[in-house]
C-alpha positions as CSV (number, residue, x, y, z in Angstrom):
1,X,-83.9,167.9,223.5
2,X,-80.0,169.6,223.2
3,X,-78.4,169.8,226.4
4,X,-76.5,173.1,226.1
5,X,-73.2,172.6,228.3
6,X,-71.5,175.8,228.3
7,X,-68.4,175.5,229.5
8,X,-66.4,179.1,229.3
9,X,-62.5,179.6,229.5
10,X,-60.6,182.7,229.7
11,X,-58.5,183.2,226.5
12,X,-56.8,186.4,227.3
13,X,-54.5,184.6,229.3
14,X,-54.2,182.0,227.0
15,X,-53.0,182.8,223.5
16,X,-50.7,186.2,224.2
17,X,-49.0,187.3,220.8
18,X,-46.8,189.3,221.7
19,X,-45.3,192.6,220.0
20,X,-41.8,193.6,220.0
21,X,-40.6,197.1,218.2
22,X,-36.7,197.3,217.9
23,X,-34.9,200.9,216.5
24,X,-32.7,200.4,213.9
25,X,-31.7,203.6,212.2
26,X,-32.5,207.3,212.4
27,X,-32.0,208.7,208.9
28,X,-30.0,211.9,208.0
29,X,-33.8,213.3,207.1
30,X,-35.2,212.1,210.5
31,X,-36.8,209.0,209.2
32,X,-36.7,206.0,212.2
33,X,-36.7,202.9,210.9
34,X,-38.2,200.1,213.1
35,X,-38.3,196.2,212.7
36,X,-41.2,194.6,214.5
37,X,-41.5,191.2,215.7
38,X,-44.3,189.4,216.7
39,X,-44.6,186.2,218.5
40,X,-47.1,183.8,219.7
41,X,-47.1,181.8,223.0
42,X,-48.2,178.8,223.3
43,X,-49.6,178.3,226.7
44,X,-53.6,177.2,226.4
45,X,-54.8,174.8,228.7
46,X,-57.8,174.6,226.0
47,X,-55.3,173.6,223.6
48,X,-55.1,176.6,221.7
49,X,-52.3,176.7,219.1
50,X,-51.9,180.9,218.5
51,X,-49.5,180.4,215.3
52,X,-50.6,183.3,212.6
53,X,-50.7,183.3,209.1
54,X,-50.9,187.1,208.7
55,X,-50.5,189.6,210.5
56,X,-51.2,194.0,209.9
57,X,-49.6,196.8,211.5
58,X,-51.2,200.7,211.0
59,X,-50.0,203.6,212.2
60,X,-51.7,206.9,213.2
61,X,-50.5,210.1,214.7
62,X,-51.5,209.9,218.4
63,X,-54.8,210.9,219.1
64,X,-55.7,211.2,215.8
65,X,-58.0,208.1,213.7
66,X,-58.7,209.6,210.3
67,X,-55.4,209.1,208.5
68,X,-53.7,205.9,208.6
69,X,-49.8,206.9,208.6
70,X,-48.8,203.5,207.4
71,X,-50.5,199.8,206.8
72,X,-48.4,196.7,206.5
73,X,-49.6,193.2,205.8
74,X,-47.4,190.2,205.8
75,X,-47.7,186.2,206.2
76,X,-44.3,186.2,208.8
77,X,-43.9,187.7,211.9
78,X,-40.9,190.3,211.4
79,X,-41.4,193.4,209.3
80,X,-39.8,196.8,209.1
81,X,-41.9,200.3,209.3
82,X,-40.4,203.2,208.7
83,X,-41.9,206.5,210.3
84,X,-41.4,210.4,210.1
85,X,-40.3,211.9,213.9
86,X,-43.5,212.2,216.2
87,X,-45.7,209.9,218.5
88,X,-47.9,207.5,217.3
89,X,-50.5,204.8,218.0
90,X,-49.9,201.3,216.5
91,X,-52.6,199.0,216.0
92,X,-52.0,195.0,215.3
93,X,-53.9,192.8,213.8
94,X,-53.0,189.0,213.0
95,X,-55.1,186.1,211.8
96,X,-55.2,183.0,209.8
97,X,-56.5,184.5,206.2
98,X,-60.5,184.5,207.6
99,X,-61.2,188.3,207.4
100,X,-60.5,190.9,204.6
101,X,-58.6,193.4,206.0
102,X,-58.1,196.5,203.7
103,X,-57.9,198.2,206.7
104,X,-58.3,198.1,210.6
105,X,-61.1,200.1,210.9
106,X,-63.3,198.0,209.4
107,X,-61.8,194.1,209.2
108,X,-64.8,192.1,207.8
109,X,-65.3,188.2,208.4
110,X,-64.7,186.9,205.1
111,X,-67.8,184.5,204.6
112,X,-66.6,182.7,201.1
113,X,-63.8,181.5,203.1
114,X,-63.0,178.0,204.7
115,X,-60.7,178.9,207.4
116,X,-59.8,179.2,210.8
117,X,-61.6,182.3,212.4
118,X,-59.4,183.0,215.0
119,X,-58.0,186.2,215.3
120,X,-56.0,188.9,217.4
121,X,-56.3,192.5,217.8
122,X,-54.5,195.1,219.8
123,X,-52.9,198.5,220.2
124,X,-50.1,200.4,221.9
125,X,-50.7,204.2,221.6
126,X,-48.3,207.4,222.5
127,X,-45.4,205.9,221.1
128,X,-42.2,208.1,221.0
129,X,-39.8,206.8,218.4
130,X,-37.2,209.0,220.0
131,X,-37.6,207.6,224.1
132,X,-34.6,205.9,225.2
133,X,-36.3,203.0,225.5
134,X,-36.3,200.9,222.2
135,X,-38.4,198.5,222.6
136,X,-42.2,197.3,223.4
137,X,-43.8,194.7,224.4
138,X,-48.2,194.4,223.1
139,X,-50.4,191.2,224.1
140,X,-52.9,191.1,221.5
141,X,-56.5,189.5,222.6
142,X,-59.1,188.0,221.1
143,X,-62.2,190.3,219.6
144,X,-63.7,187.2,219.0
145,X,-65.8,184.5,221.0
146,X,-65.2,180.8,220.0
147,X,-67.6,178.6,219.7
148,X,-67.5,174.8,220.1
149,X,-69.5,172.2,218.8
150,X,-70.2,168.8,221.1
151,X,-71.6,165.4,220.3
152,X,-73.0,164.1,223.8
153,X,-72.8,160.5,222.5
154,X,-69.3,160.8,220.4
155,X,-71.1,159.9,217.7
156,X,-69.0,159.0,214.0
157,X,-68.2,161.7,212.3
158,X,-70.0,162.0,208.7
159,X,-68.2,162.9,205.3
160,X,-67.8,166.5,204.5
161,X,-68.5,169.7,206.2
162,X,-70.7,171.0,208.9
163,X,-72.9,173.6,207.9
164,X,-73.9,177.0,211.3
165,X,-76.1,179.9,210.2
166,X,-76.3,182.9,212.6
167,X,-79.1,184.7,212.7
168,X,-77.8,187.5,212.9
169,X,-74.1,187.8,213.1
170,X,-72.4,191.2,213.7
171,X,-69.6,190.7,210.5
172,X,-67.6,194.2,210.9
173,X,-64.6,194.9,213.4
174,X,-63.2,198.4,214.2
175,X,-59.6,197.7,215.9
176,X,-59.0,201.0,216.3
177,X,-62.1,201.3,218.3
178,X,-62.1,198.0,219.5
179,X,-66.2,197.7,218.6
180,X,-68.1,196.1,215.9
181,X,-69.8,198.3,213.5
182,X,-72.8,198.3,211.0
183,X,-75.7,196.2,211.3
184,X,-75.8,192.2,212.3
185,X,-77.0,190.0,209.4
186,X,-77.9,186.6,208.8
187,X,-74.3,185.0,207.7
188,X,-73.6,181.2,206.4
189,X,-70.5,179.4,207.5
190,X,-69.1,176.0,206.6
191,X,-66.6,174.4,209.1
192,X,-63.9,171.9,208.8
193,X,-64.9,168.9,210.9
194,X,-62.1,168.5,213.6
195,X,-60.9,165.1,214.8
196,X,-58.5,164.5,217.9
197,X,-60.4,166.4,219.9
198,X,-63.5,166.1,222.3
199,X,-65.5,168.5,220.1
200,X,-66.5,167.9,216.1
201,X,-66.5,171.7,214.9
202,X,-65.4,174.8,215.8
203,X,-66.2,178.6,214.5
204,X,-65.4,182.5,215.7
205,X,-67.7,185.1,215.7
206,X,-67.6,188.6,216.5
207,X,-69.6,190.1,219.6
208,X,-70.8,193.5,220.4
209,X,-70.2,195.5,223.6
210,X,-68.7,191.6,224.8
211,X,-70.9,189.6,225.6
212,X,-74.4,188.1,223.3
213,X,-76.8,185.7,222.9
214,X,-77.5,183.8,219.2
215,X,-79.5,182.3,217.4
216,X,-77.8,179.1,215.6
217,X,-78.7,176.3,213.7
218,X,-76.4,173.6,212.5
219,X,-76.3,171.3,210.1
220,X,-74.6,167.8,210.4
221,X,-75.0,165.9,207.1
222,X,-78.7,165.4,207.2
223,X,-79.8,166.5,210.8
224,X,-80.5,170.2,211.3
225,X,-80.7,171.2,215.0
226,X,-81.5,175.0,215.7
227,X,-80.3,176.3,219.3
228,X,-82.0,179.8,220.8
229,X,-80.3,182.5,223.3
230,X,-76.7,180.6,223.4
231,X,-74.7,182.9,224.6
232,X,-71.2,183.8,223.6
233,X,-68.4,186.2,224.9
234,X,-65.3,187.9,224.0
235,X,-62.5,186.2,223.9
236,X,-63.9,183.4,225.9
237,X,-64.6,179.7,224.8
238,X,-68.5,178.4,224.6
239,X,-68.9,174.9,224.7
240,X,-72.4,173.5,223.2
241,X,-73.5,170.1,223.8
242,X,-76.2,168.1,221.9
243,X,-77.3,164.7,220.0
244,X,-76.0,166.4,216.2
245,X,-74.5,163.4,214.8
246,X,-77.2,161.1,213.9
């Protein structure tokens, strides 16, 4: 029988990015031209590491969602944006290369892919270009829940992969929103097995309204277990404990 140990950290205080906005020029025509820095903390006691590969920046005049002003991808953490006079909202997104994100109203986990899930997502809205002060600071948070995988016995680890399938799995994030969208469906994810820590696997998944319970079964080499009503939260850390590596 699986013993499900669920063990839940807060992550919002754990892996901060955080956004700084700098002014560097006003153009003769008006056009402000900003460098943005981001930078990541490291201060998990769950021994998060929040170190980006990519990160997105969109812009939109405030109050307004249909027309994205501006969208910026980039794999560092310093970019320039350049903006017409006027008050905006800016929206962040960063990751490790796990999601397609065409654009922030609907990031998509990006099933075909072996990577690290974990993400960030934030926002800092009514921004005057033309305030004295120059600068901003934005902690972006997790939209995810992270999920941890537990051997009860420490058992060796097998060659390969581990294989989770959620049934179902909300797969759509709105940042500008800050909700999932479109309907949850069955999804298929392979994970790298981890080693130096007390856990074997590890995966993100997205979670409506905060807070849900799953459906999951995992495959270990050649022993499938399948776990009921685990439940998961935003941006928090759920540990499950069982007998998985036979």
């Amino acid at each position: 029988m699986v013993m499900k140990d669920l063990k839940i950290f807060m992550l919002a205080i754990l892996a901060l990015l955080v956004v700084s906005c700098q002014k560097e020029t006003v153009d003769d025509d008006g056009i402000v031209r900003l460098r943005v820095s981001l930078s990541a903390e490291e201060i998990s006691r769950a021994g998060e590491n929040a170190q980006p590969t990519r990160y997105v920046m969109e812009v939109y005049k405030q109050g307004e969602t249909g027309e994205c002003l501006s969208h910026q991808e980039f794999d560092h953490s310093t970019f320039d944006v350049s903006l017409p006079p006027g008050t905006f909202d800016l929206y962040f997104w960063a990751d490790y290369g796990g999601y397609t994100v065409d654009n922030l109203t609907a990031v998509s986990l990006n099933e075909e892919v072996q990577s690290d899930g974990d993400c960030f997502a934030g926002a800092q809205k009514g921004v005057n270009l033309y305030e004295e002060e120059n600068s901003l600071a934005v902690t972006l948070r997790r939209p995810v829940a992270c999920i941890r995988y537990v051997d009860k016995n420490g058992g060796t680890l097998p060659e390969g992969n581990v294989s989770v399938v959620y049934s179902p799995l909300h797969t759509v994030y709105n940042v500008i929103t800050g909700e999932t969208t479109g309907e949850p469906v069955p999804v298929t994810r392979t994970l790298n097995l981890v080693t130096g820590e007390d856990y074997f696997a590890a995966d993100y998944v997205f979670v409506p309204g905060g807070e849900e319970a799953l459906d999951i079964t995992l495959t270990v080499g050649e022993h499938v277990q399948d776990m009921r009503g685990i439940t998961v939260k935003t941006n928090m850390v759920t540990r499950i404990q069982g007998d998985f590596i036979k």
